[in-house]
N, C-alpha and C positions, 0 to 999 in steps of 0.2 A: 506467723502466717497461719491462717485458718488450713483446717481439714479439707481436704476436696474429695468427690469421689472415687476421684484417679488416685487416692490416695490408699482409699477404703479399697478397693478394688485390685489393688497392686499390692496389699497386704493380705492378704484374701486369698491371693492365687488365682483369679476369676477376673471376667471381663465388666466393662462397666456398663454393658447391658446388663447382667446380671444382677450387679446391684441395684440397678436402675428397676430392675422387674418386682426386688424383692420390697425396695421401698414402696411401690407402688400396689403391692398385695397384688400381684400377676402373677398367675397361676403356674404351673410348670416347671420350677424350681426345685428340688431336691430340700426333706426336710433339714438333712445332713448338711447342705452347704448353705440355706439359711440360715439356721443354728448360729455355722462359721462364720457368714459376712456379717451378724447383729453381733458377735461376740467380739469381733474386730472394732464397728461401730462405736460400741457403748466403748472399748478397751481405749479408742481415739477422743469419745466425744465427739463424733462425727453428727452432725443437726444437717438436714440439705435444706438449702436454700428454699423453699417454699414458691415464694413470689418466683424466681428465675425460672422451677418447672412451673409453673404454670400456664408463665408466656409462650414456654417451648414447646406444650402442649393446646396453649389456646385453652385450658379448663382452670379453671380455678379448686374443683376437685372439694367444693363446697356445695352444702346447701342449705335454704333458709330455711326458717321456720317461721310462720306468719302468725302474732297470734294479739289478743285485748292484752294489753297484762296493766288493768289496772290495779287500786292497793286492793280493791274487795276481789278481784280475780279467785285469791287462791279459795275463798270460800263459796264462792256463787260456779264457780268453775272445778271442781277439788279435783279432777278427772284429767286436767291438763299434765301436770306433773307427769302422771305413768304415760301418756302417750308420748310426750314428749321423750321421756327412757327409753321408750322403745325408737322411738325412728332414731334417736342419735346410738343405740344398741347395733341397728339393721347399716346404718349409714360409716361407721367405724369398721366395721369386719371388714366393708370394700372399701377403706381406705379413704373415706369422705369426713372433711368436718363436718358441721353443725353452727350454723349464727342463728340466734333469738333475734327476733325483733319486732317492735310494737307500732300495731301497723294505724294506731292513733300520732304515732311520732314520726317515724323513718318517713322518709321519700322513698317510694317503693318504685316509682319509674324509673328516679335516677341510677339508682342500685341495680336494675336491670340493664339500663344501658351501659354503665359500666362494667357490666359483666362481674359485679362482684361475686356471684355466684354463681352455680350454672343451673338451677333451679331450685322452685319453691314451694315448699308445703304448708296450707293454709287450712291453718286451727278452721271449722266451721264460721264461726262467732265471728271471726276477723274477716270473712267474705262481703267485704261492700261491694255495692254496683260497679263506684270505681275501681275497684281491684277488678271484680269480674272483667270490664271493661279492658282493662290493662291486659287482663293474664290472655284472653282472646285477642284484645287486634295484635297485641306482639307475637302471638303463636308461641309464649314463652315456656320454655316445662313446667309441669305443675301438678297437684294433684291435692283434689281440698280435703279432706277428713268432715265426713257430714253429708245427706244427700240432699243437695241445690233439684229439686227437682224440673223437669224442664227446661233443662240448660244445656248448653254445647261444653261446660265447664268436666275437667276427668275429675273421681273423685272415689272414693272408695269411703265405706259405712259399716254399721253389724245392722244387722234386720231388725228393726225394733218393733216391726208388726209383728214377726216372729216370736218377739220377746211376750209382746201382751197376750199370743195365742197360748205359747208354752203356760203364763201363769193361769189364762182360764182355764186350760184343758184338766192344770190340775188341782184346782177347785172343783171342778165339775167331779173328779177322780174322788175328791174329797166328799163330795155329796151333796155341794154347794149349789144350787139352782139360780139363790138370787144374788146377784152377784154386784159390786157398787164399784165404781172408777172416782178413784179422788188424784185429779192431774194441774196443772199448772196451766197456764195460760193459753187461751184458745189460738194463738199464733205459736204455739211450743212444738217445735216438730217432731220432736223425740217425744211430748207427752203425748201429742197427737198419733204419731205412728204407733205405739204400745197401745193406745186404745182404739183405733181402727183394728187392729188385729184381735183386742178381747172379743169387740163387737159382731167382725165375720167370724170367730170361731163358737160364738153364742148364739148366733143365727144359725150355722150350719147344725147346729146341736140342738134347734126347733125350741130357741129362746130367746126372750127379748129382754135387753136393762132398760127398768124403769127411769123415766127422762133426767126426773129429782135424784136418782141416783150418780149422776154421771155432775161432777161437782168439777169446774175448774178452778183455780186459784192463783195468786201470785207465785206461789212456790215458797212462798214464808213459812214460817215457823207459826208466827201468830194468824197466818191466812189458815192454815193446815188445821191449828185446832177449831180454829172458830166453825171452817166446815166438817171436822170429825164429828163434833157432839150435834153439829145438825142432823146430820150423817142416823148417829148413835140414839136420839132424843126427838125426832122428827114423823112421827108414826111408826109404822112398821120398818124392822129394822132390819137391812140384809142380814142375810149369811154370812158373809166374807164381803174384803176391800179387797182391791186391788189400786196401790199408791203406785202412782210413777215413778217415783224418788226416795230417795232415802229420806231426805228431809222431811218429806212427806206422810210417810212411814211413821217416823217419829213422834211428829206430832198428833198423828192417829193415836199413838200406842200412849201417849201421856193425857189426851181427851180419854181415851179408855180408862187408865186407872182411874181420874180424878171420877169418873161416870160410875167405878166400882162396875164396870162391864168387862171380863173376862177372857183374855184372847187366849186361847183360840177355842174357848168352852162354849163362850156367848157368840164372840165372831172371830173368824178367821182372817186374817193377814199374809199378804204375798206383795213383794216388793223387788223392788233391782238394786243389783251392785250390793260389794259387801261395805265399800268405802263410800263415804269415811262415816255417816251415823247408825250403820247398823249395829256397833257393838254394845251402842246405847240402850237399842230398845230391846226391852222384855215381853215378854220370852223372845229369846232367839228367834228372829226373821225366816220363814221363808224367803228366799228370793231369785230371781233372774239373773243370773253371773252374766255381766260381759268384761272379755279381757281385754282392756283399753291400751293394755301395753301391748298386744300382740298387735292390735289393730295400727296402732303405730308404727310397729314395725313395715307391716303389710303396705301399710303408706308410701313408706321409705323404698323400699322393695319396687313398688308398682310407676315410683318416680326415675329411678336409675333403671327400671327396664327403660321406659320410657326416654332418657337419653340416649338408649342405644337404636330406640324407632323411634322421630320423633314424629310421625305420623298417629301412634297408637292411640286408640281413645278406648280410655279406662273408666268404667263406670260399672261397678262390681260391691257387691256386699262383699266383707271378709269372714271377720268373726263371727261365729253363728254362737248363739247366747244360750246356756245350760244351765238346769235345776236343780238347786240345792235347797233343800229341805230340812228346816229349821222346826221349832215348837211352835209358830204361832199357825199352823194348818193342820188339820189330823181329820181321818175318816169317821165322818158320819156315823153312827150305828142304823144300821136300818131298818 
């Protein structure tokens, strides 16, 4: 005959509330006789039932994760991984699984009606209109990762206009005037929101980038160099880049060698995130840190308040994005 918790509970010395509080990470318990009831548990083999709490409770005490995961994911995407660490990090302390799911495959309606979970977290990338559409007329929990602008959707982000201000300010610190943006794709939200904020903080600074300077691309390897040495080769040549991407970054910094152009002698570089090709390029990056795994976290976090009011409407930057200072920027002499 299996363990039950009248079992655990009656070995224990303790009521079966109290076991019932400690499996469920409810607060109020004594470290002392948690200790005793997990040391009974493991000493039984005691596993609770899962499925039966969570009829008993009406929660499933789960939540999803919404996200692309196709095979080129982990490289067009690299950023997924840690955020995903962190919400299923923030989601475990309180006592919550974690289901992946690929929301090119799953039935996402059906999965809600059956309550498989009891809310869901949705990677940016994986937000289609039908999801949108879904996660509003159901009034479902949710909370995207990414800012859907102009939307009734909750959603939490890091400031990436913030990002693009922090890298001009300090190029400007640098002594940098003329300043080049090499970004990705004129629909890229995140390449667009870092360069809306280099742009207001070069204006507010009583300066303008030149139009040719402001380079979109695929976000490739091979789109990146083709516009570096444009960039590099093309009349007059900035001060400094500012790349939105590491990828980006990259392939500036290998158009530079092959150009025999000098960073950060000739020109300067400032770039985001330290993952995953910055340890590629030389000299050591400047760049814009953001913590993708805390931002996850904060996800996670803002979605279980959020069960507790399902009224709230969450629509908040988290992580705010910090400068680290690498070899390829250095001041000016003047």
């Amino acid at each position: 005959m299996s363990v039950t918790i009248k079992d655990v509970a009656r070995e224990a010395g303790v009521s079966i509330a109290t076991v019932s509080k400690i499996l469920n990470r409810i607060p109020g318990i004594s470290e002392t006789t948690t200790r005793r009831v997990e040391e009974v548990m493991n000493r039984l083999d005691y596993a609770p039932n899962s499925r039966a709490a969570s009829l008993a409770r009406k929660s499933s005490r789960c939540i999803a994760f919404l996200a692309k995961l196709d095979e080129s994911e982990p490289y067009t995407n690299p950023h997924l991984f840690d955020i995903m660490c962190g919400v299923q990090e923030a989601l475990y302390a309180k006592g919550y699984s974690f289901m992946l799911i690929d929301v090119l495959q799953a039935d996402v309606e059906r999965m809600i009606l059956s309550r498989s979970f009891d809310g869901i977290i949705v990677h940016g990338g994986a937000l289609t209109k039908p999801i949108y559409q879904l996660l509003i007329g159901r009034k479902f929990p949710h909370i995207v990762i990414g800012h859907p602008s102009g939307t009734r959707i909750n959603w939490v982000d890091t400031d990436n206009s913030l990002g693009g201000r922090i890298a001009y300010e300090h190029l400007l610190e640098c002594g940098c005037v003329n300043t080049a943006f090499l970004g990705a794709l004129e629909t890229d939200d995140i390449s667009n929101e870092r360069l809306a904020g280099f742009m207001s903080a070069a204006r507010e600074n009583g300066y303008e980038c030149r139009k040719e300077w402001i380079v979109h691309t695929d976000g490739s390897l091979q789109a990146g160099r083709e516009a570096a040495v444009s960039l590099l080769t093309g009349g007059k040549r900035p001060q400094a880049v500012i790349c939105s991407s590491n990828l980006l970054a990259y392939a500036f910094s290998l158009a530079a060698f092959k150009l025999s152009v000098h960073i950060p002698d000739d020109v300067q570089l400032i770039t985001f995130d330290r993952y995953p090709y910055s340890p590629l390029i030389e000299p050591e990056p400047t760049l814009v840190q953001i913590d993708v795994r805390d931002m996850g976290r904060a996800a996670a976090k803002q979605l279980l308040h959020e069960l507790k009011k399902p009224d709230l409407r969450v629509q908040s930057f988290t992580t705010l994005p910090s400068l680290i200072i690498g070899r390829s920027t250095k001041i000016l002499p003047a």
